[in-house]
N, C-alpha and C positions, 0 to 999 in steps of 0.2 A: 278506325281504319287508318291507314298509314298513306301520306302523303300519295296523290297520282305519280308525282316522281319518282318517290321510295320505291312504289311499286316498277317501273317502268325500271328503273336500276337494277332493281333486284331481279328482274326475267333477263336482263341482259348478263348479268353475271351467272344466271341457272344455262343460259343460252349456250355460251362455250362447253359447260361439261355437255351440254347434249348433243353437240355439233360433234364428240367425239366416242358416242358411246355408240357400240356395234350394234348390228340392225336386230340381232337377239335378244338384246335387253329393251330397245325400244319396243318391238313387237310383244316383248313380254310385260311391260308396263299400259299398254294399251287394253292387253289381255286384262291385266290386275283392274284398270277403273271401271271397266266391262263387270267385275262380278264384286266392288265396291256397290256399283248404281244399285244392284240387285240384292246386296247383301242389307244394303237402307233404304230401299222400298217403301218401306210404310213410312219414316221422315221423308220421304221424298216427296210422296204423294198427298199427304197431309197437307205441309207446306202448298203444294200445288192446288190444292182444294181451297185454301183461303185466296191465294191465287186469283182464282176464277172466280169463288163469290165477290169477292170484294171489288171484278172486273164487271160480275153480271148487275150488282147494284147498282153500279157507276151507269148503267146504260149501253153498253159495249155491247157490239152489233155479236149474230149468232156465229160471223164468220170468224170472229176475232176471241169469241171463247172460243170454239172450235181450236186454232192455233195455239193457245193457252194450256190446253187440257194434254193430262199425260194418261190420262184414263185409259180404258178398253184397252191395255195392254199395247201399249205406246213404251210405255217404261225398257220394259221388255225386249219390246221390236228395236228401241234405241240401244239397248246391249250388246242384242244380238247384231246389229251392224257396226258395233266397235268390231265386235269379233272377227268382223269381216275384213273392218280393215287391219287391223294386227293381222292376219294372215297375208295380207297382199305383196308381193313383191317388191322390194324395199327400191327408193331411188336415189339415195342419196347416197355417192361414191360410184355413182355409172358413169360409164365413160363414151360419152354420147359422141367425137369423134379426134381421130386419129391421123396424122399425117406427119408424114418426112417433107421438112422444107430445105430451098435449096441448098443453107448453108450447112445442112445437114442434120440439125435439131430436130428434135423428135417432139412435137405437140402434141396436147390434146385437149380436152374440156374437160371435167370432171360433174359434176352434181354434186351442190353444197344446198346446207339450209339457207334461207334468206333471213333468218337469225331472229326478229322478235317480231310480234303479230299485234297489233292492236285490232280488235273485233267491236264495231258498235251493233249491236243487235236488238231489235224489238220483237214481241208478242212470242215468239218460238223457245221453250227453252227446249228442245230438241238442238237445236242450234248449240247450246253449248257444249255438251257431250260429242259432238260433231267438229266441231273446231278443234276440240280438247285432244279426242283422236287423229286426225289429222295431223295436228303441231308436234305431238309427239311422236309420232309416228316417223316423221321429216325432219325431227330434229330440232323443229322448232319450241317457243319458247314462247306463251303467249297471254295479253292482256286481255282481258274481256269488260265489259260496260253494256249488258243486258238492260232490256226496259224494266222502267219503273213497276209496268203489271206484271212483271215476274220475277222480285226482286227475292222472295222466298223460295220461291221453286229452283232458281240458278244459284241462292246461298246454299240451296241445299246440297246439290246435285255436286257441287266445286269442292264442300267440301270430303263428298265420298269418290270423288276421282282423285282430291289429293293423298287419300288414305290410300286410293290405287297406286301411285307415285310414290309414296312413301315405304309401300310392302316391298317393290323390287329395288331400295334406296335408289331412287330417283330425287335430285331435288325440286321440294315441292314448290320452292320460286317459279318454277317452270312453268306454272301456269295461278296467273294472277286474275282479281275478281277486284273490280271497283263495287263497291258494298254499299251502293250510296245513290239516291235518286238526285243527286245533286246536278243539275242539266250544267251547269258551267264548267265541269268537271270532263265535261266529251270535250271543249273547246281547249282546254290546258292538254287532255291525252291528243289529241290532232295534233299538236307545236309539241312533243317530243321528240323531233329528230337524232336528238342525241343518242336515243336510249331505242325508238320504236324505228325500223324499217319500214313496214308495209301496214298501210292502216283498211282495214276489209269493214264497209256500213253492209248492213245487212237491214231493209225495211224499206219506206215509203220514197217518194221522189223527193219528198222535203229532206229525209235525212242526208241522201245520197247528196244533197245542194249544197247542203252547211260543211259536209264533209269536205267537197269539193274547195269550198270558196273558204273555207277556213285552215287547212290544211297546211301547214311546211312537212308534214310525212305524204312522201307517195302512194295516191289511194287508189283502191282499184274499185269501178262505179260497176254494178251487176246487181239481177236480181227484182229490177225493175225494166216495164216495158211493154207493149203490147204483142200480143200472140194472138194469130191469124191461120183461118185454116181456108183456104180457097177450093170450092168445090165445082171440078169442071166441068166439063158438058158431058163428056165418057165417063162419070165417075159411077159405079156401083151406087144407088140410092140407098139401099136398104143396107149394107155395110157401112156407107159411107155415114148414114145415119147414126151408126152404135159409136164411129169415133167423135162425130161430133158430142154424142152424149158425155163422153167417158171424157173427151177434154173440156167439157165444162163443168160438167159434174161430180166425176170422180171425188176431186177434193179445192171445190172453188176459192178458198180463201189464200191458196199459195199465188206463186209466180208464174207458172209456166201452165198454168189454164186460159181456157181460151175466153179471147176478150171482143173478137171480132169473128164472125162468118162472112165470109162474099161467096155469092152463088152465082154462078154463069145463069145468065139469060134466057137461055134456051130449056135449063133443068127448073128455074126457078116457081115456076106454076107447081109443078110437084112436088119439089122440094121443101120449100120454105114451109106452106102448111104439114108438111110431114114434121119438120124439124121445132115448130110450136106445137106441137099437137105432144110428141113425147116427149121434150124438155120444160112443159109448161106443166104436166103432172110433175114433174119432180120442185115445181115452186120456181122456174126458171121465169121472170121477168126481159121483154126484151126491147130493145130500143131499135125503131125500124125508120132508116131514108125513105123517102118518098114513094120511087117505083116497089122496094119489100112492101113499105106498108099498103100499097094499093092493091096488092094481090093479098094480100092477106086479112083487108078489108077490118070489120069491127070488130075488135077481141080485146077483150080486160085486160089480156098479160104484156098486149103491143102497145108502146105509146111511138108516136114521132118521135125520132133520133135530133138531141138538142145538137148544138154548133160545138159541145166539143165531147161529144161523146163516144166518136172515133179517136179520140186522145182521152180514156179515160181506163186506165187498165182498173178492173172492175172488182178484183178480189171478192167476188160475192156470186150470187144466184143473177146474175143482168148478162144477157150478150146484146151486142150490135147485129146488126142484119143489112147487109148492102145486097145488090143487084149489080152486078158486072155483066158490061157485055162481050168480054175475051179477056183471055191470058194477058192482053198486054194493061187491059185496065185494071186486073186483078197487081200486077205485078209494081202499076205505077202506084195505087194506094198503099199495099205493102214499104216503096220503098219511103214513102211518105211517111207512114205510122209505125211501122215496123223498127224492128231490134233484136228482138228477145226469142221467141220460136215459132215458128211462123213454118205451114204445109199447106202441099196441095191435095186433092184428094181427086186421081184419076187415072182412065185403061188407058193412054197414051203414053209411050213412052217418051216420045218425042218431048211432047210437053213434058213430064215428068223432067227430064232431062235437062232443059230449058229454066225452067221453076228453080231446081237445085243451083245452076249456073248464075242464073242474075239477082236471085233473092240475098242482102245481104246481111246478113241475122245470125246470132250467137248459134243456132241449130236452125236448122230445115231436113223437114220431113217428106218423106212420099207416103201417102195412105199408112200413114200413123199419127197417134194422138201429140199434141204439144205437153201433155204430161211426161211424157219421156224425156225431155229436157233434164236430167237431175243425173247426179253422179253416182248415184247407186244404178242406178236402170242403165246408164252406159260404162256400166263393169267400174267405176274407180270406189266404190264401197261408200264413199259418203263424198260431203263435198263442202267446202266455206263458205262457198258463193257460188251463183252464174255469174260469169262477168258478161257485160254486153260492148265492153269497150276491146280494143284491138291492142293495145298495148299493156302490161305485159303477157296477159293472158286470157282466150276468150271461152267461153261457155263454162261448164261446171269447172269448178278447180278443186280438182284433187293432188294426190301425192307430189307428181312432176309438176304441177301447179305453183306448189307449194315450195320449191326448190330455185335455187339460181346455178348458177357454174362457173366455175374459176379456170381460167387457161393455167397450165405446166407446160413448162419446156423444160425438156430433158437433156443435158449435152455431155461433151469429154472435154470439158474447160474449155468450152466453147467463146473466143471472140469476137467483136461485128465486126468488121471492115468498113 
């Protein structure tokens, strides 16, 4: 493998032709890694197969092969949402606004790339084919450093997206693969400022820390966090029960599953036994404060909720369980624990209204799952990251995400005064 810098030099010089190539040939080279993934399928999945044994030996919990695997037609589903995004409406060169100022100059903003990506990423190689599209897509230009348990899977996949790149003569600098489990090798790509603009961790709290604290490129922290659904005194039981299920359930090992329940006081006698009784068939474990577990009394799948178990985003089959007695103690825990997607579940609109207004979190929901949180599910076709942080960009990042903007002034040999 070539130098972390070679490489970081090299996506910066792929970087400028990309910055200049029309939105037809990006969207057609997005297209071409879409049916590369597909055309080496069986290298793909091979590779991904050792993958996972060599994860399931080690000990690796069910949720984190789960994340690993390209099986059951993952491969596929990940094509087919490149597709999606080479079809999306291109942003780069919009011109987001316009104005006559007084000395008569004609301004405006434009949308550029934000020029080279560095990606640290664990357990997902979904993830790369996702960056991969995006970057191109935007123009940009990008380095990736995937984990160690998927160092075959994302050799694989990187190098049938670059045959993607290479069929529409795209250069294939454009997208760079640190090929190496060498962990000191994240700490040298973080201090490329020369070469990397925007550095995207993708994984645990620990990684987001190192990123943060090690860092001379501007990082953007998302993707970690806890997600919260509050269920209020009006809410539908028995509806409100299938979203609880589908946001813990659906696919527990991601981000935007839910990691806390609070139940108003007034529902919570019926609710809470409702809400173990059907998430405990499906293997759900749960951790219960004091007043939950005293209504819910002796049950194998409840233990007491430890002291930091409300700060534990759970990636797995475990929820928390609180008892609130109103919207405002619901809304004070949230602003405590909270970040990342976080709903209420109820027929008031008042409240509803209320909930969306003071809760402050990458997404909030009314009587909808916290899996919706993702950039497919909010129309931008895939996505990098959620961010959870306010600057430069928050919740999923997609295309405009992915972009900055440069001022133009237009004049007739215009001078200042």
């Amino acid at each position: 493998m070539s130098s972390i810098e070679d490489l970081a030099r090299s996506a910066r010089v792929a970087s400028r032709t990309l910055a200049v190539v029309d939105s037809e040939r990006r969207a057609a080279a997005v297209a071409a890694m879409a049916r590369m993934l597909e055309s080496n399928e069986a290298t793909i999945l091979e590779a991904n197969r050792r993958d996972v044994a060599d994860a399931r030996n080690a000990g690796s919990t069910p949720a984190l092969l789960d994340r690993l695997s390209l099986e059951g037609g993952r491969l596929a589903a990940i094509a087919q949402d490149m597709r999606k995004v080479s079809g999306l409406p291109d942003t780069v060169g919009q011109v987001v606004d316009e104005r006559r100022v007084e000395s008569g100059l004609r301004v405006h903003k434009v949308r550029v790339p934000i020029g080279v990506l560095g990606v640290v990423y664990e357990s997902r190689p979904n993830v790369t084919a996702d960056i991969a599209a995006l970057a191109i897509k935007t123009g940009n230009a990008v380095v990736l450093r995937g984990g160690s348990e998927t160092l075959r899977s994302n050799r694989a996949m990187v190098e049938a997206l670059k045959q993607g790149l290479a069929s529409v003569d795209l250069p294939v600098d454009s997208l760079q693969f640190v090929d190496s489990t060498d962990r000191s090798l994240i700490r040298e790509l973080l201090r490329l400022d020369q070469w990397i603009d925007m550095i995207i961790p993708r994984g645990g709290a620990g990684l987001h820390r190192f990123c943060v604290e090690n860092a001379t490129v501007p990082v953007i922290v998302g993707g970690i966090g806890i997600c919260h659904l509050y269920a209020e005194a009006t809410c539908n039981l028995e509806r409100a029960l299938d979203v609880v299920e589908n946001a813990k359930c659906q696919r527990p090992s991601v981000c935007n599953s839910l990691d806390t329940l609070l139940v108003d006081d007034a529902i919570a006698r019926a609710f809470l036994p409702a809400v173990v009784d059907r998430l405990g068939a499906r293997g759900v474990q749960f951790r219960a404060e004091p007043r939950a577990a005293s209504i819910l009394g002796e049950r194998a799948e409840v233990v007491p909720a430890g002291p930091a178990d409300f700060e534990t985003e759970w990636m797995d089959l475990v929820l928390g369980l609180k008892v609130v007695d109103s919207i405002d103690e619901a809304l004070d825990h949230i602003a405590t624990h909270g970040s990342h997607s976080d709903g209420i579940l109820t027929e008031d609109p008042a409240k509803a209204e209320r909930f969306v207004r003071e809760v402050d979190s990458a997404a909030v929901f009314v009587n909808a799952s916290t899996r919706f949180n993702d950039g497919g599910q909010f129309g931008l076709g895939a996505e990098v990251a959620v961010s959870t942080q306010k600057l430069h960009a928050r919740g999923p990042m997609g295309l405009q995400e992915l972009t900055s903007y440069k001022w133009v002034g237009i004049g007739e040999y215009h001078t200042r005064r």
